[in-house]
N, C-alpha and C positions, 0 to 999 in steps of 0.2 A: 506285707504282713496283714493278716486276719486283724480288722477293725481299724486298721490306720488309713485316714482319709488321704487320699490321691490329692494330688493339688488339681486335677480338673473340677475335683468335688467341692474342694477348698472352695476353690475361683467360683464353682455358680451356686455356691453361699453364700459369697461372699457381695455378689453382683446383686441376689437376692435382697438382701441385708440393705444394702447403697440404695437400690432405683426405690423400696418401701420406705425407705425413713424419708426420701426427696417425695416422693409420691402424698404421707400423707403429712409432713411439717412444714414441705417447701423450700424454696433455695437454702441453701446454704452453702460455704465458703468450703474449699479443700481443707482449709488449717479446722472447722469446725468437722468435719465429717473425719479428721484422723484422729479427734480426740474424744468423738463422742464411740466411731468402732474402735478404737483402739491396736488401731495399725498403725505400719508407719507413712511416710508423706510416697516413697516413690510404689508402693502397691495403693493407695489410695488413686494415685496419677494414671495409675493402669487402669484398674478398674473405670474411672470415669473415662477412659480415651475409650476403652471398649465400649462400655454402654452408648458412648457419643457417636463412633463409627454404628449401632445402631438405631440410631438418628431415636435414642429415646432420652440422653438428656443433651443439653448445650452449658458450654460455656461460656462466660463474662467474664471483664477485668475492670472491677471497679475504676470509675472515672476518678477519684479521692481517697487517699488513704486513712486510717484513722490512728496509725500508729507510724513510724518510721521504719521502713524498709519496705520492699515489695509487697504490693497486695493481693490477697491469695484471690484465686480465680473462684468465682463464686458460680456452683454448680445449680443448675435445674432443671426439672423434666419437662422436657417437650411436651406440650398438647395438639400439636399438628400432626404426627404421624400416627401410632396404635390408639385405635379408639374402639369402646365397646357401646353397646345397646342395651339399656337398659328397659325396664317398664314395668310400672306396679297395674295391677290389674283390681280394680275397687271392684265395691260393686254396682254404683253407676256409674261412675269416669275410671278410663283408661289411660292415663300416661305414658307414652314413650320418648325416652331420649338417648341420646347420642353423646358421652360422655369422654372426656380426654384423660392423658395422667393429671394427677394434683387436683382431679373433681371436679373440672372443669368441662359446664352443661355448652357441648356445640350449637347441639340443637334442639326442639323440643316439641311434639306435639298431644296435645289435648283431645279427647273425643268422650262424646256418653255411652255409655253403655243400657243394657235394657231393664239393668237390674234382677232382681233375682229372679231364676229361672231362664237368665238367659244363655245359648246352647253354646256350649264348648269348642265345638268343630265351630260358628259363626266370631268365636272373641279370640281363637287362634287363627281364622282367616283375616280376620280385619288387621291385626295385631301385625301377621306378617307380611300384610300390603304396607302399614303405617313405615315399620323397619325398611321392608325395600326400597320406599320412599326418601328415607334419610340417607341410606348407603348412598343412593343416584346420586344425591346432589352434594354428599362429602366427596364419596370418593371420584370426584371429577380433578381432584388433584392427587398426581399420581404419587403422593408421598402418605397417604391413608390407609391404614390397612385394620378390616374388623381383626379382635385377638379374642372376643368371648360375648357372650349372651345372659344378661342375668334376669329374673322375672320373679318378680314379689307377688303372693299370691293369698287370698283372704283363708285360708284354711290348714291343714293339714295336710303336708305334702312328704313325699317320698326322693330326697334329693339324689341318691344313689342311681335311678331311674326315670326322674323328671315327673313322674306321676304323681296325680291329686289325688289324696285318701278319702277326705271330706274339707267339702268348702260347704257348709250348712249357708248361708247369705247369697252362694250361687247355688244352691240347690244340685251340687256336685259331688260324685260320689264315686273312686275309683276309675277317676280322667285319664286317660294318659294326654300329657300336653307337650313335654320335652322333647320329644321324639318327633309327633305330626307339625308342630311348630318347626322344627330342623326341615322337614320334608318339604313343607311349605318354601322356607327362604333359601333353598339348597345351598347350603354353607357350610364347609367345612371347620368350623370353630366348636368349644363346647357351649352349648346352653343348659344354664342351671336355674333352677327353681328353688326357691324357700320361703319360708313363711312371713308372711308380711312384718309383722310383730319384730321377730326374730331380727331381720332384715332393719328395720327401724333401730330397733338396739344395739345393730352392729354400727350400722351409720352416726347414729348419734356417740357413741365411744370413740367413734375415728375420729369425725370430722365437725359433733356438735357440741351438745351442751352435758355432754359424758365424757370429754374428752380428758384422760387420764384418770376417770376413775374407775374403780378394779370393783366393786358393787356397785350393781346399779337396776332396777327397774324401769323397764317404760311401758309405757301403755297408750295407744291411739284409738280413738273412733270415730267412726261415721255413722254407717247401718250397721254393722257390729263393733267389737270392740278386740282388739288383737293385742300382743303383750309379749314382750323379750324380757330374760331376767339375763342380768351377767353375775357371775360369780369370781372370785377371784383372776378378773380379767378374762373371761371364759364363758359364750353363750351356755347355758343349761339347757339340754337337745334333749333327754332324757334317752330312753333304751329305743324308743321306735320312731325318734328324733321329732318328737308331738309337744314337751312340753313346753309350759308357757302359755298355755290357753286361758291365761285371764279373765277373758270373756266368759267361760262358763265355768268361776268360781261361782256356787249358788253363796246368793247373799241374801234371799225373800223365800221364804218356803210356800209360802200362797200368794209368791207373785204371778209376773204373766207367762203363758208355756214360751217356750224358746224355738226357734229353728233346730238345735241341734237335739231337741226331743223330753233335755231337760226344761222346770221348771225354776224362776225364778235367778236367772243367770246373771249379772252381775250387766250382759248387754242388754237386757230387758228392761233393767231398771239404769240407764246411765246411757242407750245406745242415740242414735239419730232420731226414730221413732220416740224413744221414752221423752228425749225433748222437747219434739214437739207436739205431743201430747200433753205436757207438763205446760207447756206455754199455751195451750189452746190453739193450734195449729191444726192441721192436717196430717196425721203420720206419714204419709205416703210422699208427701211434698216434697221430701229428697235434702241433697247437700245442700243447694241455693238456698230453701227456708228456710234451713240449720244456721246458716249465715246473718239472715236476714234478721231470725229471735234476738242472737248477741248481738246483733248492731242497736235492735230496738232495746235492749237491757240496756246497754252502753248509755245510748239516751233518757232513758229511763222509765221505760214503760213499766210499770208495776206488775203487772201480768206476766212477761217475761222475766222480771226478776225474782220473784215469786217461784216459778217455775224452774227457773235456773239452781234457784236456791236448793230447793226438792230434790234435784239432782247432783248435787254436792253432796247432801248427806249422803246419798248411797255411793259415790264415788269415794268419798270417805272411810267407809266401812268397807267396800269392798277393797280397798290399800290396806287398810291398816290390817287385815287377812291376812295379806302377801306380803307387809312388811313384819309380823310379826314370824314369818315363817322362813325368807332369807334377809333379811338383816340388813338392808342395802347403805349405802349412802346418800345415794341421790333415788331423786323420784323423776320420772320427765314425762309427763301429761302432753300427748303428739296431737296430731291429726287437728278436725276441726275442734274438739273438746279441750285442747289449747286454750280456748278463749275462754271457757269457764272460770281461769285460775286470776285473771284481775278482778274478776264481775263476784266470786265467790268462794275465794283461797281462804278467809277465817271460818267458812260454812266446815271445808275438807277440813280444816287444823282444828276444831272443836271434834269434829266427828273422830279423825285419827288420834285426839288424847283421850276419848273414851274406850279407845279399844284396842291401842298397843300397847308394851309394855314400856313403864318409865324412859330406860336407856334408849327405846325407840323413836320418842318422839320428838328429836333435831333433826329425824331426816329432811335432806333439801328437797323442797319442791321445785322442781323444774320447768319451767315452758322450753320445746326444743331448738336446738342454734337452727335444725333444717328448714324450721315452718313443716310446714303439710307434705315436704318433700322427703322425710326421712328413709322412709322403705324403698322408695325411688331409687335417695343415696347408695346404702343399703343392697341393692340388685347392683348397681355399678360395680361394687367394693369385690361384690361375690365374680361378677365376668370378669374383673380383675387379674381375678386371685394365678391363674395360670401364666401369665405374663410378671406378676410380681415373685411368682415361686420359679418362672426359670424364661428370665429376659434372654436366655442367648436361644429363644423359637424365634426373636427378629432377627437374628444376625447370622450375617454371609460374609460380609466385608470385615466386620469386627473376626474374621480369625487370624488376619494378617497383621490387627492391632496387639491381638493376643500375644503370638510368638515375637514379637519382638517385645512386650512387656514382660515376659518370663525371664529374658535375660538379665532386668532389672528388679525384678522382684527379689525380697529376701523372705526366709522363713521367722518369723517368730513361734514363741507360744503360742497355744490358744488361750483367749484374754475372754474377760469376764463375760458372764450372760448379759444380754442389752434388754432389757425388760422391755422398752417401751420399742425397742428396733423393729419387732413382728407387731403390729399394734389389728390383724386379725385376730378374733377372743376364738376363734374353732380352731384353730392349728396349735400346735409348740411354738413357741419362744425361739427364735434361730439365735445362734450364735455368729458373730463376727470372726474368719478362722485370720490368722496370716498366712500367708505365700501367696496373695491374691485370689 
């Protein structure tokens, strides 16, 4: 019948459903995973034999029970078979890593980059040496296999086609990167692109210091300033999937011109450069001196704190902008300007009760659960995303586990929406069906 779901459909919902909530909660028990999907125990037993014969979760038997009678076999996802690549691309250090299910960093390497103006064809060639380099030395164990490519990127990107719109801090401008990157690492997998910000606020809802809440703002900076808004558990991508540009809310109307052509942007006054000008630095001096000022506040150089200080008020102001506009819960201040929030959190709470509205000003200030790795996370979560939306691309063996679980499978209803089962904010909500 027109719109009645097939139980093959059922089944790779429902597999969907299992290997994400184990992916982003971590083990749990059969007796816990039947009562949080709302199945019953013998499609529960199926479903885990199959994803197991696709060597992407295993099973335990607790050594101690904690109750009397048998102890349920306690499920989790492998990190030694599917693993994806991930890499945020700053604008003077490159990240790449090699990432497992349940978040787990295999591998991970570091490099600088030349900063802005440097050329696109030279940071997707280095980018797809560093990944070759990782695959070599995983996949010498023949049970690894890449399933996706994800890459956080300082700008406005085009994720439908892997192209860069505008990265203003690389001086980049209608890139294509998704593509010549594929061409590079000839790999059959998808590579996806999105925006660093965006990417940071997804990561920190899964896996940080956002973790179950359904509004939320984040904001990180370096040499610019990047920024994810969630809404009702749900990135805000807007119509040409650009918003969230934080960075150039204007907050100084005769402040300093911007990269992106505007004046007085919110990075200008709050970015790497504005700090270390504010500290009597060298603006050009990079991440390392950005480090180097909070450490000397930390101790207490007065010049640096002074300076730090400076920079909270307009961190301040340019929140309390965007909190008055979505309403969030939480706040989470990422990147290296992380470290502002012990050295000068009553600077931003002065500035934010001058300029939200009453109701607004409990929102929580957050430093992020990832550190500096957020957008990182973030790109994992995204090369993910096609192996968590249909685990049965690893499986060959698992069809033999299949048919004999059909015989034991029963149907139920379809049971209630799992809010937190999909805990991706850009997709729908999946459902947990019965019949496996």
């Amino acid at each position: 019948m027109p719109g009645v779901a097939t139980q093959d459909v059922i089944r790779q919902r429902n597999l969907s459903v299992l290997l994400r909530r184990l992916h982003v909660d971590g083990a749990l028990s059969r007796a816990d995973l039947t009562a949080a999907m709302g199945l019953n125990r013998s499609t529960i037993k199926a479903l885990v034999e199959e994803l197991a014969a696709m060597n992407l979760v295993t099973e335990t038997i607790p050594g101690t029970a904690q109750r009397a009678g048998r102890p349920s076999h306690v499920v989790a996802v492998r990190c030694d078979t599917a693993y994806v690549l991930a890499a945020n691309v700053g604008v003077d250090t490159v990240t790449v890593a090699a990432f497992g299910l349940g978040g787990h960093i295999l591998a991970r390497r570091d490099y600088p980059l030349g900063g802005p103006g440097a050329s696109a064809d030279a940071v997707i060639a280095r980018l797809a040496a560093e990944c070759a380099a990782i695959r070599s030395a995983l996949e010498r164990s023949p049970d690894r296999r890449l399933v996706g490519i994800g890459v956080a990127i300082p700008g406005m990107v085009h994720a439908e086609d892997g192209r860069v719109e505008f990265a203003p801090n690389l001086m980049w401008r209608n890139v294509p990167f998704a593509a010549p990157l594929s061409a590079a690492l000839d790999v059959d997998v998808p590579i996806r692109i999105g925006n660093d910000g965006d990417l940071g606020a997804l990561a920190e809802q899964v896996r940080g210091a956002g973790r179950g809440v359904a509004h939320l703002v984040y904001i990180a900076g370096e040499v610019g300033i990047g920024g994810g808004i969630i809404v009702d558990g749900r990135l805000v991508l807007g119509r040409h999937g650009f918003a969230g540009e934080i960075g150039h809310v204007m907050v100084h109307p005769d402040g300093r011109p911007c990269r992106c052509g505007g004046r007085g942007c919110l990075e200008t006054e709050v970015g790497e450069e504005a700090i270390l000008t504010a500290c009597g630095r060298d603006p050009r001096a990079g991440r390392q001196a950005t480090h180097e000022v909070f450490e000397a506040a930390r101790r207490g150089d007065r010049r640096a704190q002074d300076g730090l200080r400076h920079i909270a008020v307009w961190l301040g102001r340019g929140l309390g902008s965007i909190i008055n506009v979505f309403d969030p819960e939480v706040v989470i201040i990422g990147g290296p300007l992380s470290s502002l929030l012990p050295l000068a959190e009553p600077v931003i709470r002065e500035e934010l009760a001058a300029s939200t509205l009453p109701h607004r000003r409990s929102v929580q200030i957050r430093p992020p659960g990832l550190g500096e790795d957020s957008s990182l996370f973030g790109a994992a979560e995204l090369a993910f995303e096609r192996l968590l939306e249909d685990p049965s691309m690893m499986g060959e063996g698992a069809a033999r586990v299949r048919l004999a679980a059909e015989d034991s499978a029963t149907a139920d209803a379809v049971v209630e929406d799992l809010a937190t089962a999909d805990t991706a904010p850009t997709r729908p909500r999946q459902r947990a069906v019965s019949g496996s």
